[in-house]
N, C-alpha and C positions, 0 to 999 in steps of 0.2 A: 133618657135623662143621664146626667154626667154630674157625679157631688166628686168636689176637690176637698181633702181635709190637708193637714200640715202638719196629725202629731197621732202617734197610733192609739193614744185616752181617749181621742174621739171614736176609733173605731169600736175600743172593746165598751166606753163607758154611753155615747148616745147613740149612733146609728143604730146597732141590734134593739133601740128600743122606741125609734119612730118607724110607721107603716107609712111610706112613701107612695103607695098604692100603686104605683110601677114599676117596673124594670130598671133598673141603672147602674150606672158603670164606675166603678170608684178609681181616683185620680188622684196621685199625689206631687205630679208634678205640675207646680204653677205655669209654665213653660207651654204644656199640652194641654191643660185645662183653657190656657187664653185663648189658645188655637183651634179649639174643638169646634165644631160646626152645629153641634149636638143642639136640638133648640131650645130647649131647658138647662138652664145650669144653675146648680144649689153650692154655696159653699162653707164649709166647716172651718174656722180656722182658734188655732189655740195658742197662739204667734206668742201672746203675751205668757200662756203660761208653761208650757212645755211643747217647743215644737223641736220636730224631729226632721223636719225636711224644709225645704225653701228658707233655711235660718237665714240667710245673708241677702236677704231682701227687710229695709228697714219697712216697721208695722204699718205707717201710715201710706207707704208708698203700695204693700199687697193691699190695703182696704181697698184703696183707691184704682188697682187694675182690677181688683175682683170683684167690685160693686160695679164699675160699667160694662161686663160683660153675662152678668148673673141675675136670677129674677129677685134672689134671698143671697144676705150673706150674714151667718151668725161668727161671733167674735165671742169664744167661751173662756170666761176669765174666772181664777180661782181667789182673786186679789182684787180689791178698789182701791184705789190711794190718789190722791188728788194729782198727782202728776199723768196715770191713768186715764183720769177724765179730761186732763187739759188736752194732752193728745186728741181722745175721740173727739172733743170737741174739732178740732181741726182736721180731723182725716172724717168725719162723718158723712153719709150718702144717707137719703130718704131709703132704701131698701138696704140696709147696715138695722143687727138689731143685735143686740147685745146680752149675753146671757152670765148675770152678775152675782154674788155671794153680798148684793144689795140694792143700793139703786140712788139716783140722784135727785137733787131738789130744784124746782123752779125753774126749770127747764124744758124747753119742748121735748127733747131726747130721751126724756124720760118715759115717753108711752114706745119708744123703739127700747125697750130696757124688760127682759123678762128675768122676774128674781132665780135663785140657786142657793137654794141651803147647802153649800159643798162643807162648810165648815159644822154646819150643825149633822151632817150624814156623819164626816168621821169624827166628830166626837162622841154623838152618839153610840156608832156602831162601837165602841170601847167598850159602854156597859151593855154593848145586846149580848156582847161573848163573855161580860164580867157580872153577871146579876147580882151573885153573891156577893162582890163588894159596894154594888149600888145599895144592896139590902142594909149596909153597913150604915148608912145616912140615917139620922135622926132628926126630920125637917123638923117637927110639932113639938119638941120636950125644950125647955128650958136650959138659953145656955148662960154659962159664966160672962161674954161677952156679945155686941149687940152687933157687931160691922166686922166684916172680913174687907180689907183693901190689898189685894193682895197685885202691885200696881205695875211692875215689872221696870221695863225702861224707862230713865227717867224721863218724861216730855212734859212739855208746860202746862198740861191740863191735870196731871196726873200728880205736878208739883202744888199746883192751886189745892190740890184734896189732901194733901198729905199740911201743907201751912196750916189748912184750915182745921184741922183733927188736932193741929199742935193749937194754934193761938182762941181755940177753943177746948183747951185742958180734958180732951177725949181719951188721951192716949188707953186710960188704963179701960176703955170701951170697946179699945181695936186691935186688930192682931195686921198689923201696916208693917210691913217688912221694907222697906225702900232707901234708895239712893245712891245705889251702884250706878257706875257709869261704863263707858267705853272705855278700855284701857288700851292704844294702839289699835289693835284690828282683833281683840280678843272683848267678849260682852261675859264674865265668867260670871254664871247664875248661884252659884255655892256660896255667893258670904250674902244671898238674901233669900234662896229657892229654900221653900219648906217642903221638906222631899218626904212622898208616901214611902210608906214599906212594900218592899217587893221590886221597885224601878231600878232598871239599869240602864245607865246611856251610854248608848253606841257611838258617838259623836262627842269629838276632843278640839279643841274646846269646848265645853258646855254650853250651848244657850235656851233659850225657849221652846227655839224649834226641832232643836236635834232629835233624831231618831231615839228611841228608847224602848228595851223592853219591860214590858208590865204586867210581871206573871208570865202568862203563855202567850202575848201575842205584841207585835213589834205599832209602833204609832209613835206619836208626837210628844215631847216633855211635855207641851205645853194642852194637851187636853186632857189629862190625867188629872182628875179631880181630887181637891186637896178634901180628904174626907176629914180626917183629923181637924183640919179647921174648921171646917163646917161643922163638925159636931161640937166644935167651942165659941162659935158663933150664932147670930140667929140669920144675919141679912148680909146680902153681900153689895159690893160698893163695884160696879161694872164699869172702868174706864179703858174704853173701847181702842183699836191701834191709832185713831186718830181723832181731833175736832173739829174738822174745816168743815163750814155749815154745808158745802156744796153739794155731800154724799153722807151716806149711813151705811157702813159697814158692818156685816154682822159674821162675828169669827167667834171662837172657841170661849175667848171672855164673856160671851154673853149666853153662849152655850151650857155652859155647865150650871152655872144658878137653875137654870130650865130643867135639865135632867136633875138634880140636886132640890127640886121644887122650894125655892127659894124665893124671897122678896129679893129685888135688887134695885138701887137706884141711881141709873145711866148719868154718867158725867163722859162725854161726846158731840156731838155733833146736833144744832137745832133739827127738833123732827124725826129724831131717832126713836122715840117712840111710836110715832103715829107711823113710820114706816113699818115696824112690828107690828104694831096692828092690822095693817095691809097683808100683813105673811099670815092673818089667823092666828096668833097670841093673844094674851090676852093681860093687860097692864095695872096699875096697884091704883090708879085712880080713883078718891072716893074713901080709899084708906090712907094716904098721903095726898097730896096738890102736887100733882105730876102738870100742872102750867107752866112751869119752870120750862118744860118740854119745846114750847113757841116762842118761846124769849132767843131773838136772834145774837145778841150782845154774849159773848161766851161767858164773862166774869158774870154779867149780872145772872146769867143762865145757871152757871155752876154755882154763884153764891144762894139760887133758890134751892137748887136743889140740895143744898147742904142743909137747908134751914130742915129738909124733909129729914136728911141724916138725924140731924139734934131733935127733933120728932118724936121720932120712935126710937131713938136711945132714952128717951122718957117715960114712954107707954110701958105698961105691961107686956111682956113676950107673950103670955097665954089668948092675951085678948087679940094679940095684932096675929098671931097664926090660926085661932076661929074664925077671922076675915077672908086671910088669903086663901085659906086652904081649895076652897073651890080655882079659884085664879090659878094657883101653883099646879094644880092636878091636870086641869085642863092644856096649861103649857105642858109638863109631863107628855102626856097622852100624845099632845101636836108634835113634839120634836119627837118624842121617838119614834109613831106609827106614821109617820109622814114618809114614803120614799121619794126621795129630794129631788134627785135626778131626776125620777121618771115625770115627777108631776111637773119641771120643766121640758124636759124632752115631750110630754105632750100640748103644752103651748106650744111647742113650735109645731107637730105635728098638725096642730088645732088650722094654724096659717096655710098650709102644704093642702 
């Protein structure tokens, strides 16, 4: 057997942890993988997110010589975004399966789609090595305010939650930092980022994703849970990197509510819940009308789900955290003892 991969993350993050129950030869040039005589061939490719070899072959053109000569080819993506999908959609082969940090809607392609919590492993792993300031979180006590929007880049979905907090006179309910823009080719996070203590960014200009150190260990601005909010908050307002109903992406934003055992209520993409539910979470249903959920129409979807916002900006905080607490613990529990990678690396195993 002869596996091709394109980026050494596959060597050190999944091969050492599928049992391919044979012998085989690792490959990294595309070149000699075509040419191999070899009767088995597996291929690994990370094209889109970090490759290291065969870069100057465009992605849909490697799918397409490595699906006709291969019995499996996985395409290991760290990123969904709807330009993403447009692609697979056009470079896709019946033995192409796709290993995603989500997955897509109403599509046949969707049963070749095996999930990846990449984004909820490194946000997690922040507080496996930081306990003591996860300890610092106060899910269950009463806070001064009821919603954390803490919304980032401006985009249209994220503009709809912030109108809607104003022309429904919430403000003094929300800690909404919002409306910086792109200035040039600089996104500078300082006149909205509410910055923990302890963070230093390694990366000039500032933005969400820069490099940062947090304490004693180097990660991302952007999964470094705002504690201080959360302890002056009860619930958090999750607007995800995108709304296009086509996919559900699940990154850092909706991560840390989870590690944070947090309510939160998705303004995103139709079906972003029910796809969490698919990953084994578990959702606020029954203590809010999460139906807003299957409403395809984005306004009329975000304007339900806002009416759940003004909700429980109503309710007592004591009674609506005696609700979730079971719900929040059990997500808790899933994202953190869940290793991400492996329980994909044995779906594919599972195929092989």
């Amino acid at each position: 057997m002869i596996i091709y991969r394109d980026c050494d993350r596959i060597d050190l993050e999944w091969l050492q942890q599928i049992n391919f129950r044979q012998p085989y030869t690792l490959c990294r040039s595309l070149a000699v993988f075509l040419s191999s005589a070899d009767p088995v061939k597996l291929a690994f490719t990370g094209h889109r997110l970090q490759c290291d070899y065969d870069s100057d072959i465009a992605y849909e053109d490697k799918i397409q010589q490595l699906s006709a000569v291969s019995r499996y080819v996985f395409s290991i993506e760290s990123e969904l975004h709807y330009y993403h999908w447009d692609i697979w959609k056009r470079s896709h082969r019946d033995n192409v399966y796709y290993v995603l940090p989500g997955t897509v809607n109403d599509s046949p392609i969707r049963f070749n789609i095996m999930f990846w919590g990449d984004w909820y492993k490194t946000t997690s792993w922040v507080y496996k090595e930081l306990p003591n300031k996860l300890a610092k979180i106060t899910p269950y006590t009463v806070k001064p305010k009821s919603f954390d929007a803490l919304l980032g880049k401006s985009k249209p979905h994220r503009d709809f939650v912030y109108q809607l907090v104003v022309e429904n006179h919430l403000q003094d309910q929300f800690i909404i930092p919002y409306g910086d823009r792109w200035q040039g080719n600089e996104f500078n996070v300082g006149n909205y980022y509410i910055w923990e203590t302890g963070v230093t960014v390694l990366d000039h200009p500032a933005t969400t994703v820069s490099r940062a150190r947090y304490h004693h260990i180097e990660t991302s601005l952007s999964r470094i849970i705002p504690i201080q909010v959360y302890n002056d908050t009860a619930y958090s307002i999750v607007a995800e990197t995108g709304d296009d109903n086509s996919i559900s992406f699940y990154t850092e934003k909706t991560a840390k509510p989870m590690i944070a055992r947090r309510l939160f209520v998705a303004f995103t993409g139709y079906r972003f819940l029910e796809n969490l539910r698919a990953q084994g979470f578990q959702t606020f249903n029954g203590i809010i009308d999460e139906s807003y959920d299957l409403i395809k129409d984005n306004h009329k979807r975000f304007a339900a789900a806002f009416e759940q916002v003004k909700y429980l900006c109503s309710q007592p905080q004591l009674e609506i955290f005696e609700k979730i607490q079971p719900i929040v613990e059990h997500n808790y529990q899933h994202i953190m003892n869940t290793v991400w990678t492996t329980q994909a690396a044995k779906q594919i195993e599972s195929m092989l």
